[in-house]
N, C-alpha and C positions, 0 to 999 in steps of 0.2 A: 504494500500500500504506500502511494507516496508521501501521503499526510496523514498519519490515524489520529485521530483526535485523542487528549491528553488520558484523560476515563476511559478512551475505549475500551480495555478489558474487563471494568467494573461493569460496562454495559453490555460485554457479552453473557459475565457470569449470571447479572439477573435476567436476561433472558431465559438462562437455562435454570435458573432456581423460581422462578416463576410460570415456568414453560408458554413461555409467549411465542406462540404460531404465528405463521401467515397463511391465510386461505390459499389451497390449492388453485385455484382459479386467478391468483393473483401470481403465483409461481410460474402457472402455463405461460399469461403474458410474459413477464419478465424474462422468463427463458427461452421464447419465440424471439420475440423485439431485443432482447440486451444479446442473450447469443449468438443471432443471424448479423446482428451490425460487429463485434469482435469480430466470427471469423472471419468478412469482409476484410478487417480493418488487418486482421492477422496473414489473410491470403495479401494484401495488397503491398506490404512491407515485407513476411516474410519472402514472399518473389522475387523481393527487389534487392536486399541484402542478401539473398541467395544467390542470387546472378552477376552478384557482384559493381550491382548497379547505384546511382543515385537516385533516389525518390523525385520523379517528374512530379511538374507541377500540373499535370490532368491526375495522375494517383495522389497526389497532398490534395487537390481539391475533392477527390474522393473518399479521404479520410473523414477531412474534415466533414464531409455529408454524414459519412457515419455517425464521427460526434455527436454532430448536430439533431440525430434524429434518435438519439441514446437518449440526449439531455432532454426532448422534447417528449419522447414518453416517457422520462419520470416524472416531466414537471405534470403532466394528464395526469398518471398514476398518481400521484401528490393529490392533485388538484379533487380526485373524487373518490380520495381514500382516509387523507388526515383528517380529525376529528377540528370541526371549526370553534373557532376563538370560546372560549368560556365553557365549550362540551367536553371536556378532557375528565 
């Protein structure tokens, strides 16, 4: 991870002392949407350092679409999954 936040491990462990799930149906997305843009992003780089290549700028604007549509179905996920202000 590049950045784990300072608590993180405190926040894994309540997870598991709490046992706080996430719905299978929220699992399917994220593993449809977050894994199909990886291998994208993993097929587009690892080619390119494979072959001993430098990363064009038609595959870096290919990435970045992948990013771009990673961050945009969490922020959807987010959007109609966190509980709103004062429901917690």
């Amino acid at each position: 991870m590049a950045n784990p936040l300072p608590h993180e491990q405190e926040i894994y462990e309540k997870i598991k002392k709490e046992n706080i799930t996430i719905h299978p149906l929220i699992w399917e997305l994220i593993e449809h949407h977050i894994s199909n843009d990886i291998y994208m992003i993993n097929l587009i780089i690892g080619s390119t350092v494979l072959d001993g290549e430098q990363l064009s700028a038609e595959n870096a604007k290919k990435v970045l679409n992948h990013c771009r549509t990673i961050n945009e179905f969490v922020e959807k996920l987010d959007k109609i999954t966190r509980p709103k202000s004062g429901n917690v």
